[in-house]
Chimera marker file (.cmm) of the C-alpha trace (Angstrom):
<marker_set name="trace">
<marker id="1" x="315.936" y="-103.330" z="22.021" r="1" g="1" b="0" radius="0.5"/>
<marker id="2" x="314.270" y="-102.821" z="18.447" r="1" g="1" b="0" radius="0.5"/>
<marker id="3" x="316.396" y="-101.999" z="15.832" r="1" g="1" b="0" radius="0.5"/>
<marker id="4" x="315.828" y="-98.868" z="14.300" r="1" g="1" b="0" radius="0.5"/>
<marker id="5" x="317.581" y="-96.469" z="12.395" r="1" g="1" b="0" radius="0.5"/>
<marker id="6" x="318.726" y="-93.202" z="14.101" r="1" g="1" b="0" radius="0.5"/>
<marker id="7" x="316.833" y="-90.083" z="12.660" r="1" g="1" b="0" radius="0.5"/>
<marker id="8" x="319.024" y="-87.593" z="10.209" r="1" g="1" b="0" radius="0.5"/>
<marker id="9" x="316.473" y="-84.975" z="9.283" r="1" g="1" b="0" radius="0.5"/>
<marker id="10" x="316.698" y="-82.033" z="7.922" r="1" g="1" b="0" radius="0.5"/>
<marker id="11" x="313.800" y="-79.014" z="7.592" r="1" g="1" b="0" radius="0.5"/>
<marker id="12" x="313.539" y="-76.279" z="5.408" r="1" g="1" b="0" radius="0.5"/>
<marker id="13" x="309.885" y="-75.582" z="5.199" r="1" g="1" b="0" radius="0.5"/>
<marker id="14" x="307.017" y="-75.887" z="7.339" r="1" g="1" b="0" radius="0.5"/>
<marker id="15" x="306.154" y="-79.271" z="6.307" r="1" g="1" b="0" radius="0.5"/>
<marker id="16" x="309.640" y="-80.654" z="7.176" r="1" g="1" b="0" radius="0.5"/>
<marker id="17" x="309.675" y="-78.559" z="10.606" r="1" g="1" b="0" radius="0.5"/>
<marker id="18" x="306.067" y="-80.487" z="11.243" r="1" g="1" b="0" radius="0.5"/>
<marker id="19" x="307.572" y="-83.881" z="11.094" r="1" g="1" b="0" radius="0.5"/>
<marker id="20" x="310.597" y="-83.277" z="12.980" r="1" g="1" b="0" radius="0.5"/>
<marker id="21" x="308.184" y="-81.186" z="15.852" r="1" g="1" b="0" radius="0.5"/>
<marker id="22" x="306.706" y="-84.742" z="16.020" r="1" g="1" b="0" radius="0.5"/>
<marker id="23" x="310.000" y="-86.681" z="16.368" r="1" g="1" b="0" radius="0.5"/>
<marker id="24" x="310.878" y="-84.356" z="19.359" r="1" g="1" b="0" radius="0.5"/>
<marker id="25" x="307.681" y="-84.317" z="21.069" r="1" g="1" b="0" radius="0.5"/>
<marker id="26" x="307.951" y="-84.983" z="24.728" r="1" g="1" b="0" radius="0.5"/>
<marker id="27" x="311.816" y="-84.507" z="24.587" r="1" g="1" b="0" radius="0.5"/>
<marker id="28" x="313.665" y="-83.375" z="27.872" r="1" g="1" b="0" radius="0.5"/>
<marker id="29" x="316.530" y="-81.268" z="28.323" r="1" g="1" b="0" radius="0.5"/>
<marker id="30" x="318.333" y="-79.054" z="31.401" r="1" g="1" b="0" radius="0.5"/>
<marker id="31" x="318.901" y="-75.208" z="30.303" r="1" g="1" b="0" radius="0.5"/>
<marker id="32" x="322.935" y="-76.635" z="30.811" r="1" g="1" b="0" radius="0.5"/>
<marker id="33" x="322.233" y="-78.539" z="27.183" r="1" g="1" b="0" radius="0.5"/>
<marker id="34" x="320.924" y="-75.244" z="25.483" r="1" g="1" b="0" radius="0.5"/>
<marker id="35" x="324.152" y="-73.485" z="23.612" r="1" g="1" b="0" radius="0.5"/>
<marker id="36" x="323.738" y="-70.392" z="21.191" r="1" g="1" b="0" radius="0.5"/>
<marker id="37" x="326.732" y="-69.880" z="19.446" r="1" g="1" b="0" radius="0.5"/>
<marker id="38" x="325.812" y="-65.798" z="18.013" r="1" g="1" b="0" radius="0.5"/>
<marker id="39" x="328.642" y="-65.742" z="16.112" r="1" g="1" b="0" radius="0.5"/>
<marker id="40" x="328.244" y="-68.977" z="13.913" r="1" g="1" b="0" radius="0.5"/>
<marker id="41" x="324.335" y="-67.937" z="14.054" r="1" g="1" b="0" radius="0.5"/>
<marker id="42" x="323.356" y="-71.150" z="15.835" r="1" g="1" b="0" radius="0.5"/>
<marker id="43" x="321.641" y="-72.619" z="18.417" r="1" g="1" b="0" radius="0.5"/>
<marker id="44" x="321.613" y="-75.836" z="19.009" r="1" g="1" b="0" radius="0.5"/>
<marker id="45" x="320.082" y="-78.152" z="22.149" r="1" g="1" b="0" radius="0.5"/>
<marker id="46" x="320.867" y="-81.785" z="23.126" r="1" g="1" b="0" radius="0.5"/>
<marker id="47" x="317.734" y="-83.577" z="24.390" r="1" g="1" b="0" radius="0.5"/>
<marker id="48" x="316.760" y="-87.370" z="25.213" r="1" g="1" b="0" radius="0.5"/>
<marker id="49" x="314.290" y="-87.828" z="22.897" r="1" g="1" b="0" radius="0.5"/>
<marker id="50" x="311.168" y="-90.127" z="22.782" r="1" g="1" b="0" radius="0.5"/>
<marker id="51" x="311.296" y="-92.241" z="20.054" r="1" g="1" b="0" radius="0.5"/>
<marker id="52" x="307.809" y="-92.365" z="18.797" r="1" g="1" b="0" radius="0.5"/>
<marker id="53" x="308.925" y="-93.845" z="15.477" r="1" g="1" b="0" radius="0.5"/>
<marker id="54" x="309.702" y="-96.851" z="17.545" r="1" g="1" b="0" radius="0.5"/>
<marker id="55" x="307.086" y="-97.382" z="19.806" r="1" g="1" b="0" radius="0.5"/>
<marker id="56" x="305.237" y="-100.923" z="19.382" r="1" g="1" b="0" radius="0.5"/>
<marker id="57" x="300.992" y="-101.148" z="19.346" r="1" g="1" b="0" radius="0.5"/>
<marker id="58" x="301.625" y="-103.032" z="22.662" r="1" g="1" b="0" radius="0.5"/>
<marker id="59" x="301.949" y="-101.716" z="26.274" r="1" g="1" b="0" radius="0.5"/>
<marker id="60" x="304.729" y="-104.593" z="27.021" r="1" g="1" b="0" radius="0.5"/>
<marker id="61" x="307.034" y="-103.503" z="24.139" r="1" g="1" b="0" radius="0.5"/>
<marker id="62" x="310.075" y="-102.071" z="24.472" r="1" g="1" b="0" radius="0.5"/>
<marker id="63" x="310.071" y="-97.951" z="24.567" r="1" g="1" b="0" radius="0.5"/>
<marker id="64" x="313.093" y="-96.094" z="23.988" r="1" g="1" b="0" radius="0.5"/>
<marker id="65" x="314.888" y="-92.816" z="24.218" r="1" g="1" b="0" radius="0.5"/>
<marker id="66" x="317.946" y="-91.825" z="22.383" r="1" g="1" b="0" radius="0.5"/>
<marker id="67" x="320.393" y="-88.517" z="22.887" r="1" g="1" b="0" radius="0.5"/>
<marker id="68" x="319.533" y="-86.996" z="19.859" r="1" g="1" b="0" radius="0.5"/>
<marker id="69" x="320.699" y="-82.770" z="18.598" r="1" g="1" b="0" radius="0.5"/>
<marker id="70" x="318.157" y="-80.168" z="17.317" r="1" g="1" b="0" radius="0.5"/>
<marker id="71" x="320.587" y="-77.844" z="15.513" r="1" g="1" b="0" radius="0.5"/>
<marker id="72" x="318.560" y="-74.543" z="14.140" r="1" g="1" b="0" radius="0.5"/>
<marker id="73" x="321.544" y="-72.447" z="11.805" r="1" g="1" b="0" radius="0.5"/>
<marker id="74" x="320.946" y="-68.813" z="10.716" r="1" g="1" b="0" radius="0.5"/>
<marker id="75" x="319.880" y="-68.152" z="13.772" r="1" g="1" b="0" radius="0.5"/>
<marker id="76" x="319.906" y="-63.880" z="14.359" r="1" g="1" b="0" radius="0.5"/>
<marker id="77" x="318.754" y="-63.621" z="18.140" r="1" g="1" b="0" radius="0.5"/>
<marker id="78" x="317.248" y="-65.804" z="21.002" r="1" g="1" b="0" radius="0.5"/>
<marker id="79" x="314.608" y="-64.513" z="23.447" r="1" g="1" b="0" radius="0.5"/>
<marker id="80" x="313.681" y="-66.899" z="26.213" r="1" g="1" b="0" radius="0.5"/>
<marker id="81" x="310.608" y="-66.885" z="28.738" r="1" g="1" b="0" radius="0.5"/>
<marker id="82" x="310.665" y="-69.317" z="31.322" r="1" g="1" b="0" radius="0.5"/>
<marker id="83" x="313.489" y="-70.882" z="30.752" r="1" g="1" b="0" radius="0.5"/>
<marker id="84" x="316.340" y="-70.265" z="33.231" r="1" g="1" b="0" radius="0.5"/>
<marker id="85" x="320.142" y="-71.407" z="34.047" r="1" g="1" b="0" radius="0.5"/>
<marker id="86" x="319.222" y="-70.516" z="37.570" r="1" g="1" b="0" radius="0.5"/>
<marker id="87" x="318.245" y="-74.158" z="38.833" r="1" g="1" b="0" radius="0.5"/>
<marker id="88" x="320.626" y="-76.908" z="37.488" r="1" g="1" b="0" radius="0.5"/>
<marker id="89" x="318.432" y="-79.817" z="37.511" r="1" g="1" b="0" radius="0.5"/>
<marker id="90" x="315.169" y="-78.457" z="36.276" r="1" g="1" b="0" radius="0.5"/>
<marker id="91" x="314.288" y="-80.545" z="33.073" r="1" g="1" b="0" radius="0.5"/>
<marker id="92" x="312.390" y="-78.986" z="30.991" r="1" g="1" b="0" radius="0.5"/>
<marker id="93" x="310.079" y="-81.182" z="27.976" r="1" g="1" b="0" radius="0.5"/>
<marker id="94" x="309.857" y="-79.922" z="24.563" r="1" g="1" b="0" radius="0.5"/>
<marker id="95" x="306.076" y="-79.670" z="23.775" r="1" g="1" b="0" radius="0.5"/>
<marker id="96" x="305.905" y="-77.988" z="20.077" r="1" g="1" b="0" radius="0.5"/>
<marker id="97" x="308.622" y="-76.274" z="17.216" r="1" g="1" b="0" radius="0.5"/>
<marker id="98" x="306.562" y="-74.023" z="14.879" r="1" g="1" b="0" radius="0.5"/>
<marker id="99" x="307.968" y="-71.676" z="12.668" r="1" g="1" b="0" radius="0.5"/>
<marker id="100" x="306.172" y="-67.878" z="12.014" r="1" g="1" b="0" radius="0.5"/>
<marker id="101" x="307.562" y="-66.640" z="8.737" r="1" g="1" b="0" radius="0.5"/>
<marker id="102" x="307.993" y="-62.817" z="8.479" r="1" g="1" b="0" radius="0.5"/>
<marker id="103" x="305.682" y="-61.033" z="6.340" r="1" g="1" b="0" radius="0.5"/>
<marker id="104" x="308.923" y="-60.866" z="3.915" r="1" g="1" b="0" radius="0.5"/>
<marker id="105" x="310.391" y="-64.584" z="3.686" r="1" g="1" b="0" radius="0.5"/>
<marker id="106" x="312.479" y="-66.469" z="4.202" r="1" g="1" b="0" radius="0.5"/>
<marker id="107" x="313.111" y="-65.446" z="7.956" r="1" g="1" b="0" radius="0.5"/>
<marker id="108" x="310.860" y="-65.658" z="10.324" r="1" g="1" b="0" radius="0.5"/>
<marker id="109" x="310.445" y="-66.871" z="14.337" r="1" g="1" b="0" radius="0.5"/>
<marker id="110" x="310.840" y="-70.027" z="15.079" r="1" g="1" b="0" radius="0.5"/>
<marker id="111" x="308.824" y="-71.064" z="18.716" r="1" g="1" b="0" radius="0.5"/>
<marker id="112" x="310.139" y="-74.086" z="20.748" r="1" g="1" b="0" radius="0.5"/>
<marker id="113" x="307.278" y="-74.393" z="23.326" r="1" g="1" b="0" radius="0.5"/>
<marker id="114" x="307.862" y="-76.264" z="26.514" r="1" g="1" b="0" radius="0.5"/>
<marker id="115" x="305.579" y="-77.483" z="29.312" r="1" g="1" b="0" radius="0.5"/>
<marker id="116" x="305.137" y="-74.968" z="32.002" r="1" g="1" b="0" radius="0.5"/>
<marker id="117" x="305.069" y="-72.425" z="30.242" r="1" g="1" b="0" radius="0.5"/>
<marker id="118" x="308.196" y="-71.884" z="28.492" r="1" g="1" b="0" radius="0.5"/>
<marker id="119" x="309.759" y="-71.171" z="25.806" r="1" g="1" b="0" radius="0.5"/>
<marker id="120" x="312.484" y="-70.196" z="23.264" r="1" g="1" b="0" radius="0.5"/>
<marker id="121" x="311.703" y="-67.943" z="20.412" r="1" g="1" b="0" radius="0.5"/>
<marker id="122" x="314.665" y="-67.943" z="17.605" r="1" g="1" b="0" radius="0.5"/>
<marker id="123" x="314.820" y="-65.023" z="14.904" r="1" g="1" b="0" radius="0.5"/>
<marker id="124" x="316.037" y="-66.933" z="11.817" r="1" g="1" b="0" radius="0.5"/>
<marker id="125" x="317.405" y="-65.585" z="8.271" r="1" g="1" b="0" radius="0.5"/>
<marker id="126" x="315.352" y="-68.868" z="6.594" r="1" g="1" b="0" radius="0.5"/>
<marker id="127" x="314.407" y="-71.735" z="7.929" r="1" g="1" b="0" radius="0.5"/>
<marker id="128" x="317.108" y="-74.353" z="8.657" r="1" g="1" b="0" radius="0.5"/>
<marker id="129" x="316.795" y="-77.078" z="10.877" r="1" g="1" b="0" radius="0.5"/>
<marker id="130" x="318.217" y="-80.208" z="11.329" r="1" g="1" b="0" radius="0.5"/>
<marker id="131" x="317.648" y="-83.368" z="13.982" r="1" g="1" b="0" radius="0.5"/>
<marker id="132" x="320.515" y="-85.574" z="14.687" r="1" g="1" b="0" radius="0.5"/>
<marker id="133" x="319.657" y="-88.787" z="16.610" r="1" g="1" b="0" radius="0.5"/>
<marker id="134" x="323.490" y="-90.162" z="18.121" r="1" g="1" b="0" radius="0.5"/>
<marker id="135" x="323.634" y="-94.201" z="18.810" r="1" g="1" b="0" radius="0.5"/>
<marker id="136" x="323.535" y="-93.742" z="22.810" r="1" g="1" b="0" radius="0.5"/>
<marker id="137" x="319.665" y="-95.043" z="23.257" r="1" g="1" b="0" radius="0.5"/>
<marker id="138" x="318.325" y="-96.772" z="25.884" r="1" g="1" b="0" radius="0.5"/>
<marker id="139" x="315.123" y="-98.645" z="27.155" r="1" g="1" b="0" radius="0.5"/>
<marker id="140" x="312.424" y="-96.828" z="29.886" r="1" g="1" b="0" radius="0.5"/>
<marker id="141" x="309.126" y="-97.725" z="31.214" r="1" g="1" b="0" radius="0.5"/>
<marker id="142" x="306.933" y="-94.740" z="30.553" r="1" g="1" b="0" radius="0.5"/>
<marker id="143" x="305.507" y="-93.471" z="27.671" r="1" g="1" b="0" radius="0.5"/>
<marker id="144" x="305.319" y="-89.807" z="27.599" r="1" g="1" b="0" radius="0.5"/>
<marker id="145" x="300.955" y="-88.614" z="28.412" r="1" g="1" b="0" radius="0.5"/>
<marker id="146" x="299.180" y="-85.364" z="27.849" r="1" g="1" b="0" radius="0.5"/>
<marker id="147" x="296.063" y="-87.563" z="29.637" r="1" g="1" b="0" radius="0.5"/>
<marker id="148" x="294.856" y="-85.408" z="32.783" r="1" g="1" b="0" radius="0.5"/>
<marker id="149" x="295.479" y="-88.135" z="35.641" r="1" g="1" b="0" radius="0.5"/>
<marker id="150" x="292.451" y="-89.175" z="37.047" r="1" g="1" b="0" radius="0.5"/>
<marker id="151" x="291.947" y="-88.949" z="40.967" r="1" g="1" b="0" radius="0.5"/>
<link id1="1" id2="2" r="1" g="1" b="0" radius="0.2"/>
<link id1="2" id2="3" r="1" g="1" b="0" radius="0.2"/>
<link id1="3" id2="4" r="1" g="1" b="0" radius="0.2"/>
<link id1="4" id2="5" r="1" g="1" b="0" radius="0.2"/>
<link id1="5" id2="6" r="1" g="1" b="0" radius="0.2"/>
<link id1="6" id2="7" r="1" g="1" b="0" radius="0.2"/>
<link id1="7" id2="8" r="1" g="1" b="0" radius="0.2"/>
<link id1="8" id2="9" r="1" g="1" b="0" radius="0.2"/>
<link id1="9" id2="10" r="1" g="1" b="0" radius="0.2"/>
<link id1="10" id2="11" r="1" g="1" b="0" radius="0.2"/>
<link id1="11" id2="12" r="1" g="1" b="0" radius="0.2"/>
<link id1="12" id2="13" r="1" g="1" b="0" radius="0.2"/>
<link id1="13" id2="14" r="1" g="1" b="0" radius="0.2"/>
<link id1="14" id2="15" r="1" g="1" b="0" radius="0.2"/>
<link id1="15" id2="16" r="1" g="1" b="0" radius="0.2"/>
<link id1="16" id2="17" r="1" g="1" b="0" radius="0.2"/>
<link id1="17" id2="18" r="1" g="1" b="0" radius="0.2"/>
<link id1="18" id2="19" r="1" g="1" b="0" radius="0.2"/>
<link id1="19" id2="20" r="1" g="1" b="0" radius="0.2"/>
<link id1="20" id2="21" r="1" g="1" b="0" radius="0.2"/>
<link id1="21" id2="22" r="1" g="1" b="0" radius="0.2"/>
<link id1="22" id2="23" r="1" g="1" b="0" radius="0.2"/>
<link id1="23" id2="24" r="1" g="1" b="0" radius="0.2"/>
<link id1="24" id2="25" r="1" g="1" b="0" radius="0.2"/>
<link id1="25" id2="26" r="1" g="1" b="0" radius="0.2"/>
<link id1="26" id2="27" r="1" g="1" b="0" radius="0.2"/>
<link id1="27" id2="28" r="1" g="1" b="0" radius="0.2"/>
<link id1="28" id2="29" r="1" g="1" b="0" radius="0.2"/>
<link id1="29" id2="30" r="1" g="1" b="0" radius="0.2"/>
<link id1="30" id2="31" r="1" g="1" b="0" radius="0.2"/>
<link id1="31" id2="32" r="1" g="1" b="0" radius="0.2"/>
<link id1="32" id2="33" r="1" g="1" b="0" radius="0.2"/>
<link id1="33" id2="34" r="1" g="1" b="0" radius="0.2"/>
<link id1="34" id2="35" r="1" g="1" b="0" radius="0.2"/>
<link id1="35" id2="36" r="1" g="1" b="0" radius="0.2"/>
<link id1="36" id2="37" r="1" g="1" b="0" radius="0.2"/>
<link id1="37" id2="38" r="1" g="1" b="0" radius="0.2"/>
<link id1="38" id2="39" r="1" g="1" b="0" radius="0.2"/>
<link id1="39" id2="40" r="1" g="1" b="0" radius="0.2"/>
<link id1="40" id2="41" r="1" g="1" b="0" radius="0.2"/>
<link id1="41" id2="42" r="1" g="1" b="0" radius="0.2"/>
<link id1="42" id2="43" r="1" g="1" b="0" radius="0.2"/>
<link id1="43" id2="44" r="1" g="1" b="0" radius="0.2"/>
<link id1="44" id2="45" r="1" g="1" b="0" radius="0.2"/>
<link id1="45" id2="46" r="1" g="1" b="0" radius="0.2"/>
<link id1="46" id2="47" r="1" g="1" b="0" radius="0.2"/>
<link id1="47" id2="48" r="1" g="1" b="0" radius="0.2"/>
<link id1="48" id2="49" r="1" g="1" b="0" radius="0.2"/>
<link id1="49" id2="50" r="1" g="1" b="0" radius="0.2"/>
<link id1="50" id2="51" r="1" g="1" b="0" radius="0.2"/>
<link id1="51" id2="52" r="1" g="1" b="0" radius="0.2"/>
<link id1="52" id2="53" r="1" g="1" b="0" radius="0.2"/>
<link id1="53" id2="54" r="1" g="1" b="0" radius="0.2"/>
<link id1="54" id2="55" r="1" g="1" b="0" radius="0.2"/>
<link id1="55" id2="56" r="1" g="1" b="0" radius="0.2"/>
<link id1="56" id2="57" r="1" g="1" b="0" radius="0.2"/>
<link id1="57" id2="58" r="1" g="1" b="0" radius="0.2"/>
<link id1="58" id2="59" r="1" g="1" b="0" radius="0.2"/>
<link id1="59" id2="60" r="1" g="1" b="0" radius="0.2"/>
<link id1="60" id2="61" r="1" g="1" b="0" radius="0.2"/>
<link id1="61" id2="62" r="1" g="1" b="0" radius="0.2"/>
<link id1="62" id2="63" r="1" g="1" b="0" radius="0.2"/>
<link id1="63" id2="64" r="1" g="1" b="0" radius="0.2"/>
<link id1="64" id2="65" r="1" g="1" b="0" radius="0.2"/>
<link id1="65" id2="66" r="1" g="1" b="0" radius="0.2"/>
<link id1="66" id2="67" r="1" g="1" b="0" radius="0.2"/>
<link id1="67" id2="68" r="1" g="1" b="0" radius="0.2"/>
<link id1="68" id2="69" r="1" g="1" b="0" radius="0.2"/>
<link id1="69" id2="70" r="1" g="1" b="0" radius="0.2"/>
<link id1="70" id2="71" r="1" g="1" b="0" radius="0.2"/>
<link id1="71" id2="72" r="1" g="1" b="0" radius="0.2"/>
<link id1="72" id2="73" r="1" g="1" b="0" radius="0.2"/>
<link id1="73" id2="74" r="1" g="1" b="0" radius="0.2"/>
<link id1="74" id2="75" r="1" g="1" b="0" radius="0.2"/>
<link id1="75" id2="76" r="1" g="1" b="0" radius="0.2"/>
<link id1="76" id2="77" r="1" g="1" b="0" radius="0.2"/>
<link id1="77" id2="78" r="1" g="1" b="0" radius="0.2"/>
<link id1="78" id2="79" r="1" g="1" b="0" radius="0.2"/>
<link id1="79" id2="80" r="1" g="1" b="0" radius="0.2"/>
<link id1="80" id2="81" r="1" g="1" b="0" radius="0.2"/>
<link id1="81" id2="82" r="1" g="1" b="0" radius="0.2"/>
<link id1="82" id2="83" r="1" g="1" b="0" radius="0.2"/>
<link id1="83" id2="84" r="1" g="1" b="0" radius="0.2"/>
<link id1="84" id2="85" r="1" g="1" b="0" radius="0.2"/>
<link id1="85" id2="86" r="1" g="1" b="0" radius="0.2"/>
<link id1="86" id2="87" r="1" g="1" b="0" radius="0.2"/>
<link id1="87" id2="88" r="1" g="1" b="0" radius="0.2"/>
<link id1="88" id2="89" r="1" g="1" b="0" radius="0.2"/>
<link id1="89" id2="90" r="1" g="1" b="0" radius="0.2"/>
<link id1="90" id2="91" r="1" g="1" b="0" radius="0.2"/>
<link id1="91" id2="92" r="1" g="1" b="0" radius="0.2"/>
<link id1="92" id2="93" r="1" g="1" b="0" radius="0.2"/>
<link id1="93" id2="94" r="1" g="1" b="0" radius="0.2"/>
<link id1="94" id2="95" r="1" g="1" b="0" radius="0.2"/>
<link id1="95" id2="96" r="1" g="1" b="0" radius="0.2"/>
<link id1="96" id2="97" r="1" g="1" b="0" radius="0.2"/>
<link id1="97" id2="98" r="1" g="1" b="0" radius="0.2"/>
<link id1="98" id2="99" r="1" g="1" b="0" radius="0.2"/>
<link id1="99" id2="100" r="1" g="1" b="0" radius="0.2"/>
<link id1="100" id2="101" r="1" g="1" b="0" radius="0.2"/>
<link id1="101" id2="102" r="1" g="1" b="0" radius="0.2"/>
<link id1="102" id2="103" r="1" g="1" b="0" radius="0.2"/>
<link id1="103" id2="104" r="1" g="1" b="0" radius="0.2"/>
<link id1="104" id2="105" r="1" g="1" b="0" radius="0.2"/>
<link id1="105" id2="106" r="1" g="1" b="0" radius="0.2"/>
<link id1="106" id2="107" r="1" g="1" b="0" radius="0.2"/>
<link id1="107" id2="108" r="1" g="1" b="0" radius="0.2"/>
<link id1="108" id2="109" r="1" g="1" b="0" radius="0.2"/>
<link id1="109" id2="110" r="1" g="1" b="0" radius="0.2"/>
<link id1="110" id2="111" r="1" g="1" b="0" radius="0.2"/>
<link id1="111" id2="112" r="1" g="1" b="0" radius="0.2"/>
<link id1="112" id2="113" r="1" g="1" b="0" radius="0.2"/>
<link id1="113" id2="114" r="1" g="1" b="0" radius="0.2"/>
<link id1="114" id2="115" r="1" g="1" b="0" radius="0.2"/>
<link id1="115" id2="116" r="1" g="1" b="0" radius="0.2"/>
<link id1="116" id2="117" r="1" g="1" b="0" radius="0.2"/>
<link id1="117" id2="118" r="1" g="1" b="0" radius="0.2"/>
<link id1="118" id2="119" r="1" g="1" b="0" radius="0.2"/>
<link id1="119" id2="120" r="1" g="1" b="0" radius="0.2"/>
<link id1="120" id2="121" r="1" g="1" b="0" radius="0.2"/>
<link id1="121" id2="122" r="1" g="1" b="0" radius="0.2"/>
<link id1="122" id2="123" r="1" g="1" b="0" radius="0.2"/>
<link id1="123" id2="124" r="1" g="1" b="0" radius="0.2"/>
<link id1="124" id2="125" r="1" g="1" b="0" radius="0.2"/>
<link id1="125" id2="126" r="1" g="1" b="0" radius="0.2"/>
<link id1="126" id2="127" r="1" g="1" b="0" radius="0.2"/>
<link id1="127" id2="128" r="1" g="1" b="0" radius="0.2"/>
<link id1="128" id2="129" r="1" g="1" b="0" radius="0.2"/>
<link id1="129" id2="130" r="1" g="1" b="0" radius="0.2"/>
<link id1="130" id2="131" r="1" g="1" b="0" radius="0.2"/>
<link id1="131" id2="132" r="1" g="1" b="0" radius="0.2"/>
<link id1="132" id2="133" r="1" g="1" b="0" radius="0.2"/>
<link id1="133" id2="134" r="1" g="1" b="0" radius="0.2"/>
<link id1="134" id2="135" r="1" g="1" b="0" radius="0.2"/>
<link id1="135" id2="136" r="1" g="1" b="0" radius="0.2"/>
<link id1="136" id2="137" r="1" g="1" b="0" radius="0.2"/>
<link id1="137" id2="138" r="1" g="1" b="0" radius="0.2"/>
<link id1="138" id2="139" r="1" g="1" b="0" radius="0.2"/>
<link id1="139" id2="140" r="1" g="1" b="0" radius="0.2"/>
<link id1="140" id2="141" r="1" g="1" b="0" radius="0.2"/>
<link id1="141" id2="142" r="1" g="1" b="0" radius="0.2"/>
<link id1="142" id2="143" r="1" g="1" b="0" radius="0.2"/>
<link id1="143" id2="144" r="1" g="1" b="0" radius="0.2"/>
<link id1="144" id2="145" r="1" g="1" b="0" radius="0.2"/>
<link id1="145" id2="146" r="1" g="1" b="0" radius="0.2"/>
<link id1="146" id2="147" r="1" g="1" b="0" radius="0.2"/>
<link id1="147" id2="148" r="1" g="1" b="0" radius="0.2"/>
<link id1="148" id2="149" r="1" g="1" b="0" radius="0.2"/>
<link id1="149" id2="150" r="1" g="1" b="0" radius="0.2"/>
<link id1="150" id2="151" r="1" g="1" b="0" radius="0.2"/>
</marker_set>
């Protein structure tokens, strides 16, 4: 396995939210590993993250994943579409994080968009995010695609 540092990043405008959206592209979670804790005004979700940073230029390189944290504080309410406790071992993969500011900042919506057609929206007091890789990572064969398969 390559030897790479684990991610500590923290966000606090859009620009920072944009590079950590990146880091957690094609993540995948279970609804089990999403926890809101309303009275500390956080949310928080463990995924298995792609880690894009560490991808090599060749196909025959080792790919990795790693159990990382996306930890959002401030966090006022959470609305979910799509997205159910229902079915245990649905996985769901994390597509997009954007952040809507309120037309009086710093709050604002923040949008975790998964495929399928869900998604988490999280009314925030300012924008405060932070991605926490842990050292658990581990090597898989397939890169993440948004290619439509050919038949």
């Amino acid at each position: 396995m390559a030897e790479t540092t684990p991610l500590r990043l923290i966000a606090e405008d859009t620009d920072d939210l944009t590079v950590i959206a990146a880091a957690v592209q094609d993540a995948v979670t279970k609804a089990e590993n999403l926890k809101y804790e309303s009275r500390k005004h956080r949310f928080s979700i463990e995924l298995n993250r792609f880690r894009w940073e560490a991808k090599t230029r060749r196909r025959k390189g080792p790919q990795t994943r790693i159990r990382s944290l996306l930890a959002f504080d401030g966090v006022l309410a959470v609305k979910t579409l799509g997205i159910t406790k229902s079915d245990p071992d649905m996985v769901y993969s994390l597509l997009n994080v954007e952040f809507v500011p309120d037309e009086d900042p710093p709050g604002g919506v923040v949008r975790l968009l998964f495929a399928g057609d869900g998604e988490l929206a999280l009314t925030v007091e300012a924008l405060d995010v932070t991605l926490l890789d842990s050292d658990y990572e581990w090597t898989t064969r397939h890169t993440p695609s948004h290619e439509r398969r050919k038949r």
